[in-house]
N, C-alpha and C positions, 0 to 999 in steps of 0.2 A: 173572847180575845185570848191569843196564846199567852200564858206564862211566860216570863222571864227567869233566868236558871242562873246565866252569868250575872252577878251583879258586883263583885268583889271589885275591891279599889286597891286592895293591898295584900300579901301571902297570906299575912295572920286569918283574912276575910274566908282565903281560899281552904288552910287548913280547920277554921272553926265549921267550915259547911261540910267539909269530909268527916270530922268527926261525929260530927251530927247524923252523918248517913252511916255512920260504926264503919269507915275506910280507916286505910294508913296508907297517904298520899305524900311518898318521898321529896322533899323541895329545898334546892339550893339556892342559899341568898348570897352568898358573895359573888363578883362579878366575875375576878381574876379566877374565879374557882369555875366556873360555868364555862369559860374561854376556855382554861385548859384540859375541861375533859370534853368539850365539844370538838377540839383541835386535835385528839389525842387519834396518831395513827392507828389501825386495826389492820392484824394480820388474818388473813382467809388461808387456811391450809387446805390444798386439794389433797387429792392421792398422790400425784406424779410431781405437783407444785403447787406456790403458793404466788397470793398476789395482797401487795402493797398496799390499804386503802388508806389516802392521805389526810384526812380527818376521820371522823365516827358518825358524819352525818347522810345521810343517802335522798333523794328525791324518788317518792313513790312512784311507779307505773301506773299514770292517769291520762285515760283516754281521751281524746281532743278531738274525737268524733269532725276531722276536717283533713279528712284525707280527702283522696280522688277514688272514683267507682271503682279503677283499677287498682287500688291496693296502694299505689305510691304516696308519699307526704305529702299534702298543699304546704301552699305557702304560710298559714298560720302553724298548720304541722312544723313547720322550720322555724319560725318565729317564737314557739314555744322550746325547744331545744337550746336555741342559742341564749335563752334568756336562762335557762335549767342552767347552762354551761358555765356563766357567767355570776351562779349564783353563790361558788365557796363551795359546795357540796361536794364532794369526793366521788361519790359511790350513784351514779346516774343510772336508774333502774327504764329503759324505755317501757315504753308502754303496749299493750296487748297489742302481738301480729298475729293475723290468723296462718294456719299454716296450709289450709285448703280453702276456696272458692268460699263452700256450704257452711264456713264454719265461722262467718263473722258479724258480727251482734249487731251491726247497722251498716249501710251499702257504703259509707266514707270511711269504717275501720280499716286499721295497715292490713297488709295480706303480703308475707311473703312468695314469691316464686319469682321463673327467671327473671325476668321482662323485671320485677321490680325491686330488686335487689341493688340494680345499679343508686336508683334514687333513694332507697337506703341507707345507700353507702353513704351517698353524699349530707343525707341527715346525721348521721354517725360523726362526720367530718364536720359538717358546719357548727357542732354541739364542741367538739373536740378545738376549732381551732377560736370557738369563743370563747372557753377558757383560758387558753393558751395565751389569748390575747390580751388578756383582763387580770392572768396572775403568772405570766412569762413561763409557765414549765404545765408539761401535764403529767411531770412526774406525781404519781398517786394518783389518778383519775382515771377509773375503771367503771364499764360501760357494759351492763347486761339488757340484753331484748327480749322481752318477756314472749313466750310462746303460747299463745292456745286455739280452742277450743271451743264456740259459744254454746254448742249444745241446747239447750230446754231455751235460752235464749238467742238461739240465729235466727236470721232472718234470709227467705222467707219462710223457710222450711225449720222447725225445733227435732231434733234431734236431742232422745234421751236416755238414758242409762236403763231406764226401769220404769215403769208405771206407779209414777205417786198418787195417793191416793187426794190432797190437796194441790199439791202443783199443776197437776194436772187438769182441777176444776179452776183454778185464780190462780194464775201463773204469774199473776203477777197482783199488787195490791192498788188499791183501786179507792176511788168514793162513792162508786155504784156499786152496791149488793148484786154480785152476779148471782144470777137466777138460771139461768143456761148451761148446763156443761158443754164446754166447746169440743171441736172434735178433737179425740186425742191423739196426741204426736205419736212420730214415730220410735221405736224402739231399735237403737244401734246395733245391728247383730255384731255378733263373735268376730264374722272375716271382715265387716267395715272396721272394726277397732285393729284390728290386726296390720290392717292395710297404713289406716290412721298413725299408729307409730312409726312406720317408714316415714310416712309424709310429715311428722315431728323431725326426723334426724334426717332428712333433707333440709329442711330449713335451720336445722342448727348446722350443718355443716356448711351453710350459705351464710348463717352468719356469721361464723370463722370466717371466711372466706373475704366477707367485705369489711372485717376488721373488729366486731367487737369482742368481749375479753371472755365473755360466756351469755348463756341462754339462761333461763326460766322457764320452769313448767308452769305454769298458772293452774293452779289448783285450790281454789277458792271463791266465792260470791257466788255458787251455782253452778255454775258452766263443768261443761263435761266432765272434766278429768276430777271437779272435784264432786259431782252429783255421781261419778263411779264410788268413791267412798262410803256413801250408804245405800249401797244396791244390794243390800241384805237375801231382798227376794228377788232377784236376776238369779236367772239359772247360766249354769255353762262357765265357761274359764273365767270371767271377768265379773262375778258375782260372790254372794255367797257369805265366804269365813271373810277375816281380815287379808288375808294371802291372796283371797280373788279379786277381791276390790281393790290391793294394791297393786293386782298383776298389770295392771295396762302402762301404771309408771314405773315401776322396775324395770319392766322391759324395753319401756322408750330412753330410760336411763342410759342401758346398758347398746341399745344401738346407737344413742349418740354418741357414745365414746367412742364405739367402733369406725363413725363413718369422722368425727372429729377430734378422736385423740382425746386421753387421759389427760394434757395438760390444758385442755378447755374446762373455763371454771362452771360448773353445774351448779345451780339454784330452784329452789322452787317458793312460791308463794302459797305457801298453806290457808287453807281456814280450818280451823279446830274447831270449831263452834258453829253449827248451822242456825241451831235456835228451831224456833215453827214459825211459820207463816202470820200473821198479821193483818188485822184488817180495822175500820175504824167503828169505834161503839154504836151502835144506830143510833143515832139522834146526836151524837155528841161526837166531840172534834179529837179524842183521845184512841189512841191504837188500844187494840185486845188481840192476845191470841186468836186465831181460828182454834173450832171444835174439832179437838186432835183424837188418834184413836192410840187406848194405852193396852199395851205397854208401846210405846212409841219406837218403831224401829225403822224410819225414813231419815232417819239423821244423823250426821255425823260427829263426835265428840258433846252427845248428850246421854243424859239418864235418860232411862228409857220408860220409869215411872212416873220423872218429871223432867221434860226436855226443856222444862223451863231453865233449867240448870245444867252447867256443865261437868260433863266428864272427860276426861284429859285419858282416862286409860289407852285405847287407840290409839288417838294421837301421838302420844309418846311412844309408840310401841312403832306405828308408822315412819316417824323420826328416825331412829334409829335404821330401818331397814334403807329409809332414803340414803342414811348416810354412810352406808356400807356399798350402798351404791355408788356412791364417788360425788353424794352431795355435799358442798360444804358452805355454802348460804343457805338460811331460811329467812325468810320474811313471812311475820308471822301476821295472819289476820282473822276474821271470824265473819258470820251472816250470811246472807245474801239479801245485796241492796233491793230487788222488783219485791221480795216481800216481808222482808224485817228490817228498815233500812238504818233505825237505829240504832240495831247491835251495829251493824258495818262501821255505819260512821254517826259519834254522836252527834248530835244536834240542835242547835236552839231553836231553831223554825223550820218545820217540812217544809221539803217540797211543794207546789199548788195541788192539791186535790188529795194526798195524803196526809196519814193520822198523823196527831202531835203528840210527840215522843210519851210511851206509858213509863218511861223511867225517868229519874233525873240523870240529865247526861253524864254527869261524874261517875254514876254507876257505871254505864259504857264505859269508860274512859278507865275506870279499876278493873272493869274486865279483860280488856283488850291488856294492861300492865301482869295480869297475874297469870293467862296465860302465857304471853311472854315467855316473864320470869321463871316460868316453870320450866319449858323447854330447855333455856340457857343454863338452867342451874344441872336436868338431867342430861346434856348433853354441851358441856363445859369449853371440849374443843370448836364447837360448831359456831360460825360467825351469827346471830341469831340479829334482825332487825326487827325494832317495834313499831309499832303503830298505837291510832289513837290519842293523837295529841294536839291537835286542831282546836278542838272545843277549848283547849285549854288559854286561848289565844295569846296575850304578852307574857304567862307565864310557863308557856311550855316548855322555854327551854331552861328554869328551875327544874322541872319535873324531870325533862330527858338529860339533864345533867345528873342528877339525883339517882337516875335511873344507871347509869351509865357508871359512876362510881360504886353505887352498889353490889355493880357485877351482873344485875336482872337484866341487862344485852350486853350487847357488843357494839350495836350501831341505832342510832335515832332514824325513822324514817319519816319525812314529810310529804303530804300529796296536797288539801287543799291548800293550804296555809301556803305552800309554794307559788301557787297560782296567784294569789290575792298578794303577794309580798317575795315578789323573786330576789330579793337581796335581803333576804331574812337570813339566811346563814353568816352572808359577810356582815351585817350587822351586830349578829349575834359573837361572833368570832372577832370583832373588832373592839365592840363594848361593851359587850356580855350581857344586853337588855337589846329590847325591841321595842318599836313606836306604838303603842296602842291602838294609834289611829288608823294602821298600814292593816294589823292582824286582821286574820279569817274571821269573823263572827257565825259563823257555820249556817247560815240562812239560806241556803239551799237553792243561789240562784245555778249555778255550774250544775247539779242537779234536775232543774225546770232544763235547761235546755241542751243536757244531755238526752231527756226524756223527749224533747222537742221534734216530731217528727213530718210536721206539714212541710218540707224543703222541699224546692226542686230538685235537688239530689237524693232527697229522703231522711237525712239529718240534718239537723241545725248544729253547728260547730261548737264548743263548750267552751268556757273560758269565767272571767270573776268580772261579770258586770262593775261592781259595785267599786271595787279597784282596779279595774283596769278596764274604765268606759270606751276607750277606743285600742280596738275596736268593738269589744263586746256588750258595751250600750248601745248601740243601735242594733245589733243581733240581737239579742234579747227583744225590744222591741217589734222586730220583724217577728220574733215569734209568736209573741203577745197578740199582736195583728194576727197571723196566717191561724192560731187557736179559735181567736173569734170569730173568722172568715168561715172556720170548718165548722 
């Protein structure tokens, strides 16, 4: 039987288990205090300009795997926006577009190009005129489309930076012991990445175009741009030092501006922390490292003697070149969910068929704050958004309040917890607490049927069964079925 991790009734519960794990987990109890730094506007300074965010709180880019084959929104794709719009949140991060055909992690992911840019627009709009609706002005309401990449994980073809020496055999984590190395992917040459950035700042110039306020590089959970960051042994321009590995986003940096103008706001979502791969203990229900080869140099923003832990040197060093690039968002994150799903996002209960968590969540939860904190403090001007606050459920927004005075960001970001509680922000901003009964308990149903693949389309659409059974109680069910059928 899995552990139970959350069991706090009250803050003191919360901060006597952090201390017990040797954290210092910052927490605001006044209410009126929690309201007004959740409320508190946040300026974004570009190079050419700057843009107005009307709170300090953002909605993560989380994929809803319920699009159409062509790339455009479905109708729950829509359903999910309007309700994001209407949620109090300021800072509306969309969720990953692909920017070419090959490059999207399931056949319902968005995809921008021409043909589907229109019905983009109109998803941009329909999010834009729910809030408008719900709180009379969209003054402060600023809307970035995240752009990528899937890389090691497209389908049906992977597409990857480098030949890992693990990714490459369990590319993804599993509760069968692979015995087989599968065959291995293909290796991205020099002129397909070259070409690839064009095909970024086309779709950023499409997304000016149909109205949002700036893009995203996605550079984080695996996917290409950020599996270029530890391509140590890639030979050729886009390998190598730090400099090669970050050439391929420099340069798509410096061509969006070109084809969209300096006053388009640039972001990227990092991961600073890849971790190693992860698999479950034979016989027992707990994750373990895979047997890693040392000094470990397949990963990004780790020691190399022990990638079990983080090094931030990189990273920081990265930061800074992004942001002389004319970045002025980061959202910052860590892992990659197919094989450390943990680090990504903590958890009380895997996934079906994966390991249960080898750490106690809170540990995640002080990871994902300290890199943060880190970034923001060496890069002071830089709007910096955190992550990681899900597990924490009715008391997150003590923490992201706490966080937020501090000074360790500038903006709170929420991805599940949104899903399971789409009026968590106006709650929060109205009463300065939240229902216990509404939070995320992080049980990993939106994960099950992310991963859910027996669809007649090829994906089974995501969403929070658990709070919000329709429609995603019978989905899930449907998946549950079509698993057992296969």
């Amino acid at each position: 039987m899995a552990r139970r991790y959350f069991s706090y009734r009250t803050l003191d519960d919360l901060r006597s288990d952090a201390r017990r794990l040797g954290l210092t987990l910052p927490l605001l109890e006044n209410r009126d205090e929690i309201r007004r730094w959740l409320a508190r506007p946040v300026m974004i300074a570009g190079p050419a300009r700057s843009w107005k965010v009307g709170n300090s709180v953002a909605i993560h880019p989380m994929e809803g795997c319920d699009g159409n084959p062509d790339g455009t929104p479905g109708e729950l794709t829509f359903r999910r926006y309007r309700r994001f719009g209407e949620s109090g949140a300021k800072l509306i991060w969309f969720e990953a577009c692909a920017v070419v055909a090959e490059g999207r992690a399931n056949p319902r992911q968005l995809w921008m190009h021409r043909t589907s840019a229109p019905l983009l627009k109109s998803l941009l709009e329909a999010c834009r005129q729910a809030h408008e609706k719900r709180f009379g002005s969209l003054e402060g309401f600023i809307t970035v489309l995240q752009l990528t990449h899937s890389g090691r994980y497209a389908v049906p073809k992977p597409w990857v930076a480098y030949h890992h020496p693990l990714l490459d055999r369990w590319p993804v984590v599993s509760s069968v012991f692979a015995r087989e190395r599968p065959a291995a992917p293909e290796v991205a040459s020099d002129g397909y990445l070259e070409a690839l950035e064009d095909q970024f700042a086309e779709a950023a110039a499409r997304a000016r175009d149909i109205g949002f306020d700036g893009v995203d590089l996605k550079m984080t959970h695996g996917y290409l741009l950020s599996e270029l960051l530890s391509a140590r042994h890639r030979p050729g321009a886009y390998g190598g030092t730090l400099e090669g590995r970050a050439r391929f986003a420099l340069r798509t940096l410096e061509k969006i501006q070109q084809r969209a103008g300096k006053d388009f706001l640039l972001a990227v979502r990092l991961g600073v922390y890849d971790g190693v791969p992860h698999c479950l203990k034979e016989g027992q229900g707990e994750g373990a490292p895979r047997e890693f080869p040392r000094p470990y140099t397949f990963g990004f923003g780790v020691r190399e003697d022990n990638p079990l832990q983080m090094d931030l040197s990189e990273p920081l060093q990265l930061v800074g070149w992004l942001r002389r690039a004319g970045v002025s968002l980061l959202n910052v994150s860590m892992g990659i969910p197919y094989v450390n799903p943990h680090i990504s996002r903590p958890y009380e209960k895997p996934n079906e068929g994966v390991y249960e968590t080898p750490e106690h969540p809170l540990l995640g939860v002080a990871r994902h704050f300290e890199a943060q904190s880190s970034l923001q403090k060496a890069y002071p001007e830089l709007a910096v958004v955190g992550a990681g606050y899900s597990w924490l459920q009715h008391f997150l927004i003590h923490a992201a309040a706490a966080n937020l005075k501090l000074g360790r960001i500038k903006l709170v970001g929420l991805g599940r917890a949104a899903l399971a509680y789409p009026w968590l922000v106006r709650d929060a901003l109205e009463k300065g607490e939240l229902n216990p009964l509404q939070t995320c308990k992080t049980l990993s149903f939106c994960t099950y049927l992310m991963r859910s693949k027996n669809h007649p389309l090829g994906q089974f659409p995501t969403g929070c069964p658990p709070f919000d059974k329709n429609p995603y109680g019978r989905i899930i069910k449907e998946a549950r079925h079509a698993a057992r059928k296969n």
